[in-house]
N, C-alpha and C positions, 0 to 999 in steps of 0.2 A: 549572394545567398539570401533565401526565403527569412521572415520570419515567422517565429513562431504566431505572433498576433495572425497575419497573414493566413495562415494554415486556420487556425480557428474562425475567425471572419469569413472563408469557405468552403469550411466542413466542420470540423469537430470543436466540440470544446475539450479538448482532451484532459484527463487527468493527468497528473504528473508527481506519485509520489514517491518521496523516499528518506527518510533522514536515517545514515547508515552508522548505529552504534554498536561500538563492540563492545558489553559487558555482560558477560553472562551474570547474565544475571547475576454498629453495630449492635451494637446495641441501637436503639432508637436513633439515635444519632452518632455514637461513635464506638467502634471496636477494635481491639489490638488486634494485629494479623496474629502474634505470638501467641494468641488463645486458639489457634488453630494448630493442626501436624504441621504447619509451613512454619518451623520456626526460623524467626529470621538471622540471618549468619553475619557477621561484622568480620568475618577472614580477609585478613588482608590481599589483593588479588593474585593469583599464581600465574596469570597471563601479563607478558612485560611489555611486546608489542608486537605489530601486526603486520604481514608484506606480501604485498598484493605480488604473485607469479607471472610476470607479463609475457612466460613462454606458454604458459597452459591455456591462453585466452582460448577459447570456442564461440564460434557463432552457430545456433543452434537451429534458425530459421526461424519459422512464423511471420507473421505480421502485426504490430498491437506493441502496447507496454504495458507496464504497470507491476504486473506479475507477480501478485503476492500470492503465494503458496501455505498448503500445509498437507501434512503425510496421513493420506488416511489407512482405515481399517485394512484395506485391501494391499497395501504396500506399495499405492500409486500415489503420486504427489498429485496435487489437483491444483492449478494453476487458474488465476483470473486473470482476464487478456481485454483491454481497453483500447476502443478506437482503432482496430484495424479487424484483417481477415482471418488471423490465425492461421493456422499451417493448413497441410491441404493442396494437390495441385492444380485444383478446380474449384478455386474460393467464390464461394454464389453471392456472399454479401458481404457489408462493412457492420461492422457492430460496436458500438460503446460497450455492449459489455456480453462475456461470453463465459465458459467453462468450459476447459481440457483438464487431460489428463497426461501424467507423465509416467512412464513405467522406466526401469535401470535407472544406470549411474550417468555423469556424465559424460562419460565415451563413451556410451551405448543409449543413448536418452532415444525414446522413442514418444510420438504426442499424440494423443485420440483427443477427440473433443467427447463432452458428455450430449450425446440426442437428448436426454430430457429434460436439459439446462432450460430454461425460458431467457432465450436469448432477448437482447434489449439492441433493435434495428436502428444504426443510425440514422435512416432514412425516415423513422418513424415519427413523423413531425407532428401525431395529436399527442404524443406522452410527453414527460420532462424528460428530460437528460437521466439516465444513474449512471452511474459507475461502478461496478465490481471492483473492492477494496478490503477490506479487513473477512478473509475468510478461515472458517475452521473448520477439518473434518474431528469429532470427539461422539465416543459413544456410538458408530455407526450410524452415526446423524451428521449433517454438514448444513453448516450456517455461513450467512454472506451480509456484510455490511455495502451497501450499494450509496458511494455520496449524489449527491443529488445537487444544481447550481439553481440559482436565483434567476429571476426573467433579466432583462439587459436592463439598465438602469434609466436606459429612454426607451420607451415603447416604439417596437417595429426597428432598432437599432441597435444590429447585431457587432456594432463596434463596442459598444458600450460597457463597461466593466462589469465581468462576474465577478460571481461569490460562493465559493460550497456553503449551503445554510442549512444540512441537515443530511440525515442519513435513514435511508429505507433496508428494513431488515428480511430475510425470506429466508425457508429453511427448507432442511429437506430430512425425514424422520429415515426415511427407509433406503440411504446409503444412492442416493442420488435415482431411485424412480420417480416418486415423486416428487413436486417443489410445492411449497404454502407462501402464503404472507404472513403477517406475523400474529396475526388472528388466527391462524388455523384454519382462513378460508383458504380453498384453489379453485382456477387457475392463480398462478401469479398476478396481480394488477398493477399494470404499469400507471398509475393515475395524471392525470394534466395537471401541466402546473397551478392552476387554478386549484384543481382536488386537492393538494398537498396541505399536509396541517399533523397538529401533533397528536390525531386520532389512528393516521394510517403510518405515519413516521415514526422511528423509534428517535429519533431527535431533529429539531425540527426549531429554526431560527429559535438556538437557545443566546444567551450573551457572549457577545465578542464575536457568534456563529461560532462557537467551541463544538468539538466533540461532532464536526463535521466529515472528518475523514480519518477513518479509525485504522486501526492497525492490531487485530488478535495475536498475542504472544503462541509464539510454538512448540510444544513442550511434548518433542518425540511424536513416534507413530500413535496415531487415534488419541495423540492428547496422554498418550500413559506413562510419561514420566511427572507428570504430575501429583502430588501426594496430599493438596489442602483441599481437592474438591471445586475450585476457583478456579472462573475461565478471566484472563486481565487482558483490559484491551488500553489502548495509547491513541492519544491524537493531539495534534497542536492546541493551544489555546486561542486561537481565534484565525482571523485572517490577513491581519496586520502586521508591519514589522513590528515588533517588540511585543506582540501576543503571538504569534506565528510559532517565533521561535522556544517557544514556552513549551513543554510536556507536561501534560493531565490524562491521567487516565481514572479508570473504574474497575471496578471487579465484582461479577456476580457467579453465583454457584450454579455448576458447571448444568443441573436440573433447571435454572432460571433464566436460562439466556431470553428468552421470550416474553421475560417480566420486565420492565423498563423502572417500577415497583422495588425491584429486587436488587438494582443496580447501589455499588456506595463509591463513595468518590476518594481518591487519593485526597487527604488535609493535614497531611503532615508527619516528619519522622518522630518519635517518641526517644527519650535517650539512650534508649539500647539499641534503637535501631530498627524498632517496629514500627508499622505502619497504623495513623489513624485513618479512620474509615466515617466516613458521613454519609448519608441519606440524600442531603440538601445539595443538586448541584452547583447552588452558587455560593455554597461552601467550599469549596474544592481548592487546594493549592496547586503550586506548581511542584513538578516532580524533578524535572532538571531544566536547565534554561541554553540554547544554544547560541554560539556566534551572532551577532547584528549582522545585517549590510547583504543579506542572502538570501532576499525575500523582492522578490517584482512587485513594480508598482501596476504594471498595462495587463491588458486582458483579464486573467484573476490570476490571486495571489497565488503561487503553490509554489511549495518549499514544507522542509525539517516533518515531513510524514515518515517515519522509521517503521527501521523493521526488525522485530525483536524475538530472539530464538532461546533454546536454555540449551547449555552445551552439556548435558548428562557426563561423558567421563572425566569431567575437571570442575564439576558443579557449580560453574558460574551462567550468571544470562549476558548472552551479543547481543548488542544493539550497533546496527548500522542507519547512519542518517544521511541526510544529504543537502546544499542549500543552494540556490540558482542564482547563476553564476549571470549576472546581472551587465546591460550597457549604461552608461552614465546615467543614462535617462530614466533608466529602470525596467526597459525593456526585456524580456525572458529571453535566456537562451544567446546572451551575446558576449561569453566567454564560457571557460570551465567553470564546471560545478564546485562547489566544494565537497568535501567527501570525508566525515569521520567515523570513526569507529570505537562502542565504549564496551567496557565489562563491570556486572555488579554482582553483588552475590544474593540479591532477593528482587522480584520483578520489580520492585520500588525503588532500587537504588542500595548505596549511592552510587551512581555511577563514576566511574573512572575510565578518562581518555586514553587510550594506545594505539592511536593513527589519527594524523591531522594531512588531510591532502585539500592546498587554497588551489590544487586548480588541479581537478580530478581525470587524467588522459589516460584511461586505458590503451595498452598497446605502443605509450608512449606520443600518442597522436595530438596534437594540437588544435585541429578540428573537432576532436569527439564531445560532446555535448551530453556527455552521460548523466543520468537519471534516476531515480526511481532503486537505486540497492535493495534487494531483496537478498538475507539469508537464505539459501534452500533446506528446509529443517532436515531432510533425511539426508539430504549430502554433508553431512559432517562424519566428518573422521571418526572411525570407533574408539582413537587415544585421544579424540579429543581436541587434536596440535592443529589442524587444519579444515577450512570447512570451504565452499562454493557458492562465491556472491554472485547474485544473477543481476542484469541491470537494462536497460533500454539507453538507445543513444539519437539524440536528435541531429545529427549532422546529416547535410545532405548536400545537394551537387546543386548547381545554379539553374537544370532542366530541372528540376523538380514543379516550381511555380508552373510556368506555362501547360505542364501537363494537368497539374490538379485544378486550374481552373478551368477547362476545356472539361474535366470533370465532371464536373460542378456544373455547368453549361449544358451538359448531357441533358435530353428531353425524355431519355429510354434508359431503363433501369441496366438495358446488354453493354450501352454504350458507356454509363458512367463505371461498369465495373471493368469492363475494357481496360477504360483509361486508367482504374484507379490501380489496376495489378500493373499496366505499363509502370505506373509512376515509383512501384516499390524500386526497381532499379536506380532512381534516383535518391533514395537515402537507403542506404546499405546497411545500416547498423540500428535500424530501427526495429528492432527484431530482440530475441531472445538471448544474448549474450551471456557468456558462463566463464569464469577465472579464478583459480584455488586463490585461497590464502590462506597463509603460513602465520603460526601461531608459535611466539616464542613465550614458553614454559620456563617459569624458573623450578 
């Protein structure tokens, strides 16, 4: 079997997020969330625990992972798809980062991709790396956090450890015609790594590299079961073990996404259970802390990026996370994941655990290499009891290598996409996957 280093060393740096929890959920320097409509709930949780349906699994196709979603205006989910072709029976290229769309439910899911996306070419070797990560449709507007990785840490030495160190922001005013940067200029600019800096990035080598790979909460279609006005976003605390595993996030009003200004930072619960808010990001606490020991040492770190939804008919927030499932050495990818699931009753917490899986097999399989959990925001139950984790899975067959480098090797743009659609046959579950889970209500 391939690994993953392998796979990046010739071709992609690929993202890999997911830490999967289930809890449904200012002043100058500091402000209660409780002085907002969000006032915060201390109910004890009415979700007891959580079971994953291993007859319902779906594989839904495409090419890519990552797959973080949210339900816009139109009643389509819009989906971001990293490091591969996306669906289609005539995939022209490979992308780091792309935009479809989803229309129905999960027995009936159908995928278009959006034309006016400013796709991001894997091929395209004068820009840096993004990735299509924390996105939101709200307001007939749709916003997209793209992480972004660090050069190789020896020059011209593509072994060499990354690091996500920052996150490039783009948006789209008019429901996906057209796209901006965060300036308000277009086209999109994919800048070189060289150009990158904290003028064109909405965060950009802050400390620990925090606040690199974000994750927007989901709260219903077009963002409207939200009632504070605040759009919350989540992301590990650095890129280390024991900052990795850390949750921090921010929150700005839902007019201010665009402000970097406008941002305050999670620093702490207050005794009833409110959240303080800070200006200063290196004021910032942590929000909940995850498992040790689930975080790679080779390639770059990735691990505990969540994904977190609001369950409207049982008014708690899920959060799902996830941690990589790690070989001695600390190499990626060399057992199962790990897989939890948390419920809170305010985006801040506290959270509370109802599902611990140390070695995460969909399907029961012992091979699957699953990834990246995403919530699907509109696929949840209208009681509420069950909702549809979507996820990517890295397992693949031992033909895989030899094809992809033969790839890779390719001189003609016909011949490496050739090879690279041959090569999907050889990891099977690298794709779209979809599996209820059952939600026990007390």
């Amino acid at each position: 079997m391939f690994t993953r280093r392998e796979f990046l060393n010739h071709t992609i740096a690929a993202g890999v997020v997911a830490a999967t929890s289930l809890q449904v959920g200012c002043s100058n320097e500091e402000k209660s969330a409780g002085e907002s409509s969000a006032v915060a709930r201390t109910q004890p949780s009415r979700i007891k625990s959580a079971v994953r349906r291993e007859e319902t699994i779906l594989r839904l196709g495409g090419d890519g992972d990552n797959f973080h979603m949210s339900w816009a205006a139109d009643d389509r989910q819009l989906v971001a798809v990293c490091d591969g072709m996306g669906w289609g029976e005539n995939p022209k290229d490979l992308y780091n980062s792309r935009l479809f769309a989803i229309s129905g439910g999960p027995q009936n899911a159908t995928f278009e991709d959006i034309p006016t996306y400013p796709d991001k070419l894997h091929l395209d070797k004068s820009a840096a790396r993004f990735y299509g990560f924390g996105t939101l449709a709200v307001d007939g507007g749709m916003y997209q956090y793209l992480s972004t990785f660090s050069e190789p840490a020896k020059p011209g030495d593509s072994t060499s450890l990354f690091r996500f160190i920052g996150a490039k922001l783009i948006y789209s005013p008019d429901n996906g015609r057209t796209w901006h940067n965060q300036d308000g200029s277009t086209p999109v600019v994919w800048e070189t790594p060289q150009a990158r800096s904290r003028e064109n990035m909405v965060f950009f080598e802050e400390s620990q590299d925090a606040f690199s790979l974000l994750t927007v909460l989901q709260m219903g279609r077009n963002y409207g079961a939200n009632r504070d006005g605040y759009v919350y976003v989540y992301a590990p605390n650095g890129s280390t073990e024991g900052t990795m595993n850390e949750l921090v996030m921010f929150r700005t009003p839902k007019s201010q996404i665009l402000n970097r200004a406008a941002y305050e930072y999670f620093a702490g619960l207050r005794p009833g259970g409110e959240a303080t808010w800070v200006k200063n990001i290196d004021s910032r606490r942590v929000v909940h802390t995850f498992p040790r020991g689930w975080v790679n040492k080779t390639v770059h770190a990735y691990a505990w990026h969540p994904s977190v939804a609001y369950n409207a008919p049982v008014g708690l927030y899920m959060m799902a996370n996830w941690g990589m499932g790690c070989t001695p050495e600390g190499d990626w990818f060399g057992k199962p994941s790990y897989l939890g699931l948390w419920i809170a009753p305010n985006p801040w917490g506290p959270w509370t655990q109802i599902q611990e899986e140390t070695a995460w097999m969909p399907g029961k399989d012992p091979a699957a290499r699953a990834y990246q959990p995403q919530i699907s925001p509109k696929w949840i139950a209208e009681d509420g009891k069950s909702f549809w984790l979507v996820w990517t899975d890295f397992q693949n067959t031992s033909e895989f290598m030899p094809t992809l480098r033969k790839a890779f090797a390719a001189k003609r743009h016909e011949d490496f996409m050739r090879l690279m659609i041959e090569s999907r046959r050889y990891r099977p579950y690298y794709t779209f996957n979809a599996q209820r889970v059952d939600l026990e209500i007390a």
